[in-house]
C-alpha positions as CSV (number, residue, x, y, z in Angstrom):
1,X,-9.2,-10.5,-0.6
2,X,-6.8,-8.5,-3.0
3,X,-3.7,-6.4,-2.6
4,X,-1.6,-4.7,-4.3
5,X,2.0,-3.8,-2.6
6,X,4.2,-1.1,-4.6
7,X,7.7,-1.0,-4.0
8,X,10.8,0.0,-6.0
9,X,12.7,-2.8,-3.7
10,X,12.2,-6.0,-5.5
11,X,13.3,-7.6,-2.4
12,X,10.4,-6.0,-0.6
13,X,8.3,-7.1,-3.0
14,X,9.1,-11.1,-2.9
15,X,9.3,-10.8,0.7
16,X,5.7,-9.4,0.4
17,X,4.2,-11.7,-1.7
18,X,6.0,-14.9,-0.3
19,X,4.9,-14.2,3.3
20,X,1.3,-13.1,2.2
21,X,0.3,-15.2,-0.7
22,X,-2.0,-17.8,1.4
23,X,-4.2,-14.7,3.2
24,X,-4.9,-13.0,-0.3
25,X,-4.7,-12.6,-3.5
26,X,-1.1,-10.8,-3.8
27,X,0.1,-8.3,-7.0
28,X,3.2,-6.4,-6.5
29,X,4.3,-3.8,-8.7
30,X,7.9,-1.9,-9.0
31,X,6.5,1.3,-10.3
32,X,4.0,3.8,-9.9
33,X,2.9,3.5,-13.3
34,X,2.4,-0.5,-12.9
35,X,0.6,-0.3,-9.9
36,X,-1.9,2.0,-11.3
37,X,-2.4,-0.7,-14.4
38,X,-3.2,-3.4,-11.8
39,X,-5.3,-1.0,-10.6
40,X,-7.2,-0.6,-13.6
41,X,-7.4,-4.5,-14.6
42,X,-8.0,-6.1,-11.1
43,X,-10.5,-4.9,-7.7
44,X,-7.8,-4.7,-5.0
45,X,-9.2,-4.1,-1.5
46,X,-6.0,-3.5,0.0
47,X,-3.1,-1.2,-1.3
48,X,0.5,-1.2,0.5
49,X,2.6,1.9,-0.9
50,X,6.5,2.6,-0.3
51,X,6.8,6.4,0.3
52,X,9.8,6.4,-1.6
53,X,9.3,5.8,-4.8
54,X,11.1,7.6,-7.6
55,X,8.3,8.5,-10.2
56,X,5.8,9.7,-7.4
57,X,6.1,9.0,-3.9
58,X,3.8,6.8,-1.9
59,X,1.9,9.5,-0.5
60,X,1.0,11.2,-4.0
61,X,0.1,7.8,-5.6
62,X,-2.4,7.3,-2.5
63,X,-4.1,10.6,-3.0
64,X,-4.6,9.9,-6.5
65,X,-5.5,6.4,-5.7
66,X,-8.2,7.8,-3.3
67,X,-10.0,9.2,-6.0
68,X,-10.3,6.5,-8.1
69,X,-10.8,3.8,-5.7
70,X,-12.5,5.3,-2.8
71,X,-13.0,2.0,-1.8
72,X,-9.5,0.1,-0.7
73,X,-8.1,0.9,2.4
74,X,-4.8,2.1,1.5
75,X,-1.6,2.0,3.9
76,X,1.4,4.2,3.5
77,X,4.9,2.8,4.3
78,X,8.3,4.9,4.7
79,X,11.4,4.5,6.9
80,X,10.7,8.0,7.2
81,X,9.4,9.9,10.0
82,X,5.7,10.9,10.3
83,X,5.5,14.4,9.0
84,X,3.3,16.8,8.8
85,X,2.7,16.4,4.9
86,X,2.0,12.6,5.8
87,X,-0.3,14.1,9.0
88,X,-2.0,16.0,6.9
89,X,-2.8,13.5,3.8
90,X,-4.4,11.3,7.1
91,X,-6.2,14.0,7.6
92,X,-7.9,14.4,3.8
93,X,-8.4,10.6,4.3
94,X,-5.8,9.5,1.3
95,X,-4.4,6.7,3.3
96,X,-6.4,4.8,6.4
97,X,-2.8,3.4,8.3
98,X,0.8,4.1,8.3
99,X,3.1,1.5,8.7
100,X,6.8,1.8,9.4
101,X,9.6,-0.2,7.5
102,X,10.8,-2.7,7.6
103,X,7.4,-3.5,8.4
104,X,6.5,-5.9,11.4
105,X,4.6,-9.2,9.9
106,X,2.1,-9.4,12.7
107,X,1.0,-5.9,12.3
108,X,0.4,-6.2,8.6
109,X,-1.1,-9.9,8.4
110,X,-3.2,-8.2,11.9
111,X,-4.0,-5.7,9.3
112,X,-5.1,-7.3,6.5
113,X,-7.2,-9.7,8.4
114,X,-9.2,-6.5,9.4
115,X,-9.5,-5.3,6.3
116,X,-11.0,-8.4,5.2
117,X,-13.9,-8.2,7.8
118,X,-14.8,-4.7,6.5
């Protein structure tokens, strides 16, 4: 199991890796950009996204990410609100869950551990 967490927060991303490290196989990346090189180099099965990121948001990096790996289950995450831009990209299938922030452990490590039995 493989996944790949974006976040401009490098906090976020320690925190990340350090409590998921012994389920999987854990790359962070700061940027956009990075995460789609990791993409590119590594098979992730999982992708966690920040909404907010400042090159592209979470949600646009996830529909593009769709495309090109059809096969990860990909997981939005914002502080935000659900709205109906995020409603919709469920709808078009570019992420599988949503996950609030800061995100609950349980619920990811729950989620993870599903993902690996797909």
């Amino acid at each position: 199991m493989s996944i790949l967490y974006i976040d401009h927060e490098v906090n976020n991303l320690n925190s990340f890796k350090a409590t998921f490290r012994r389920d999987a196989e854990v790359f962070i990346a700061s940027s956009t950009s990075e995460g789609f090189r990791i993409l590119e180099e590594k098979d992730i099965d999982v992708i966690f996204a920040d909404h907010q990121m400042p090159e592209m948001t979470g949600l646009e990096f996830l529909r593009l990410a769709s495309a090109k790996y059809p096969s990860s289950v990909r997981v939005l995450m914002t502080g935000n609100a659900y709205t109906d831009e995020i409603r919709n990209a469920a709808i078009k299938g570019f992420f599988h869950r949503y996950i609030n922030k800061p995100w609950d452990e349980q619920q990811l490590r729950n989620l993870i551990t599903r993902s690996s039995h797909n």
